[in-house]
C-alpha positions as CSV (number, residue, x, y, z in Angstrom):
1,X,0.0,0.0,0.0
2,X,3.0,2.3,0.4
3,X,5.5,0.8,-1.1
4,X,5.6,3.8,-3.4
5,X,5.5,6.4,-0.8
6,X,8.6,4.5,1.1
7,X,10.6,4.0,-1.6
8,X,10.6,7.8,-2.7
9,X,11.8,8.0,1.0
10,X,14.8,5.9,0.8
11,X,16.0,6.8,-2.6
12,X,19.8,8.2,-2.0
13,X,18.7,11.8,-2.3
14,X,15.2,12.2,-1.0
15,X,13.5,15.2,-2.3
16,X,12.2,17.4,0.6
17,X,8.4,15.8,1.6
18,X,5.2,17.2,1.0
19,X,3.8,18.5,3.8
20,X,0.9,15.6,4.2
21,X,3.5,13.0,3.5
22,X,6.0,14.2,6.0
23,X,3.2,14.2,8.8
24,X,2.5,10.4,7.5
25,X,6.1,9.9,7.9
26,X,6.1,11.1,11.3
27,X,2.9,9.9,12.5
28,X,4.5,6.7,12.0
29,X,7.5,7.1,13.9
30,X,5.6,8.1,16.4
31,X,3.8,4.6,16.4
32,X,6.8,2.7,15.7
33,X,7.9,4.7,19.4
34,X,4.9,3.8,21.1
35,X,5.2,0.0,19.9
36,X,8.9,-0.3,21.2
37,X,7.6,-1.4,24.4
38,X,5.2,-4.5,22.9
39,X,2.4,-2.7,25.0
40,X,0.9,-0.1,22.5
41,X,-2.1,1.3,24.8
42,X,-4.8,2.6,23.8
43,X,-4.1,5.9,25.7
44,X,-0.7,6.4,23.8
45,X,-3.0,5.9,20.3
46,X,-5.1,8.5,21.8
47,X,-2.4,11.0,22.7
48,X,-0.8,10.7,18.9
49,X,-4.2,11.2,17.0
50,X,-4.5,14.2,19.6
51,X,-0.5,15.6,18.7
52,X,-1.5,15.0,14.8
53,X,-4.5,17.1,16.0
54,X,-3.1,19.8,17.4
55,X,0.6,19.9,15.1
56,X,-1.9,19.8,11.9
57,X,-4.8,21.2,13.0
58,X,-7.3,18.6,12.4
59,X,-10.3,17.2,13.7
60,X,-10.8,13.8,15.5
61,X,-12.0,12.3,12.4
62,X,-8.9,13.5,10.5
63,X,-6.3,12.9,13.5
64,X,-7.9,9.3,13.5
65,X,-7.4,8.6,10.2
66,X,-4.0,9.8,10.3
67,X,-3.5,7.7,12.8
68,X,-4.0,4.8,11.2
69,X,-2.3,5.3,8.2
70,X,0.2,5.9,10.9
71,X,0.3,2.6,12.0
72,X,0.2,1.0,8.4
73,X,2.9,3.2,7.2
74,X,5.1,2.0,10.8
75,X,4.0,-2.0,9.6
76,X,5.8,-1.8,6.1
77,X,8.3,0.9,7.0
78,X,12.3,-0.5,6.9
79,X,14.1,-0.8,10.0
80,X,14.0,1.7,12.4
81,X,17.7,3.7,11.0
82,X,17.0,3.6,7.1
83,X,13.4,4.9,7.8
84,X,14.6,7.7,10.6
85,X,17.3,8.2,8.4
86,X,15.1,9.1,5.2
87,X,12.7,11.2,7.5
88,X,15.5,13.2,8.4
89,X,16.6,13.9,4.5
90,X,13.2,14.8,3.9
91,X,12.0,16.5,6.8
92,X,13.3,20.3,8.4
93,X,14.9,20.2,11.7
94,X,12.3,22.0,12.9
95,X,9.9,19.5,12.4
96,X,12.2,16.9,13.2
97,X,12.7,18.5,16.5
98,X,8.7,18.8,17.2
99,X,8.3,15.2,16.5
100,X,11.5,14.6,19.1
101,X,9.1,16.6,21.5
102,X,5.9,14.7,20.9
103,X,7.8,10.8,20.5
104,X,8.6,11.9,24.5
105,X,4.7,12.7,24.9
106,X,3.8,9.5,23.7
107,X,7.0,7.3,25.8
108,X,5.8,9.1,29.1
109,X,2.5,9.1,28.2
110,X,1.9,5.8,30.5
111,X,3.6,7.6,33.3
112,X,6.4,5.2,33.0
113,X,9.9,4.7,30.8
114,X,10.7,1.5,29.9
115,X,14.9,0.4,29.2
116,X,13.5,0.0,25.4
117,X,11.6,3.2,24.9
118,X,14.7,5.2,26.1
119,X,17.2,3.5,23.7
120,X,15.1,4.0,20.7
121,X,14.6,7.6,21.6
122,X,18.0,8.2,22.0
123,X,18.8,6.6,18.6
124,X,15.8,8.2,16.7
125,X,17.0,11.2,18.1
126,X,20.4,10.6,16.7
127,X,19.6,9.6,13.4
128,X,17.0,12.5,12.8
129,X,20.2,14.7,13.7
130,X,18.4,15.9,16.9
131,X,21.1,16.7,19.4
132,X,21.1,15.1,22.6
133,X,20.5,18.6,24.1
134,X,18.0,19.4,22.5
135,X,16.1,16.3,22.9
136,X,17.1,16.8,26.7
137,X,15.2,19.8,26.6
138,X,12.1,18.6,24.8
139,X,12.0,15.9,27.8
140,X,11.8,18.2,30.3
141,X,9.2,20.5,28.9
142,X,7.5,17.6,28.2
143,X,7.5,16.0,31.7
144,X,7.1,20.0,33.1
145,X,3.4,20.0,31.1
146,X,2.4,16.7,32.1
């Protein structure tokens, strides 16, 4: 279903995404987070459809949807580095950094952090070309808010 759509991704020079297929690409990773611990909860598919909400401004229907496509995207997407990897290519630090922010919403989201989530945030981090300061950072105004 989007084998098209990944392997414009992972071609050797990506072109910069369209905005609805970089929050696809995004929403996903945000799935593939929220998976990392085996125990993807209902609340932490509630808490990305409402980031795509808010990020995108869209309503539940929309945010749902996305959502979904989300997790279908995160089901076919390669491993974990060639797909952060791409995203990065394709994606503004900016946004990368946003996404850094709302991938910790979504690992303390069950009010605990599990060994897993914090490896893969650290290396998603890392391989989007977040530093680790500012993913520090995003942490703490994330667990400041909640």
């Amino acid at each position: 279903m989007f084998g098209d759509f990944l392997k414009r991704l992972t071609q050797p020079d990506p072109a910069p995404l369209a905005d609805s297929d970089a929050r696809l690409a995004l929403t996903a990773l945000l799935v593939r987070v929220a998976r990392s611990d085996n125990d993807y909860a209902t609340s932490e598919a509630r808490l990305i459809e409402e980031i795509a909400a808010t990020r995108y401004g869209l309503d539940a229907a929309q945010a749902r949807d996305l959502r979904s496509q989300g997790e279908a995207l995160e089901r076919e997407a390669p491993d974990t580095v060639r797909f952060t990897r791409a995203i990065k290519e394709a994606v503004a630090y900016e946004d990368r950094l946003a996404v850094i922010e709302a991938l910790w919403q979504v690992v303390l989201a069950d009010g605990s952090r599990s060994d897993e989530e914090n490896a893969l945030l650290r290396l998603v981090a890392n391989l989007l070309g977040v530093t680790d300061t500012d993913s520090h950072t995003a942490r703490q105004r994330v667990a400041q808010s909640s």
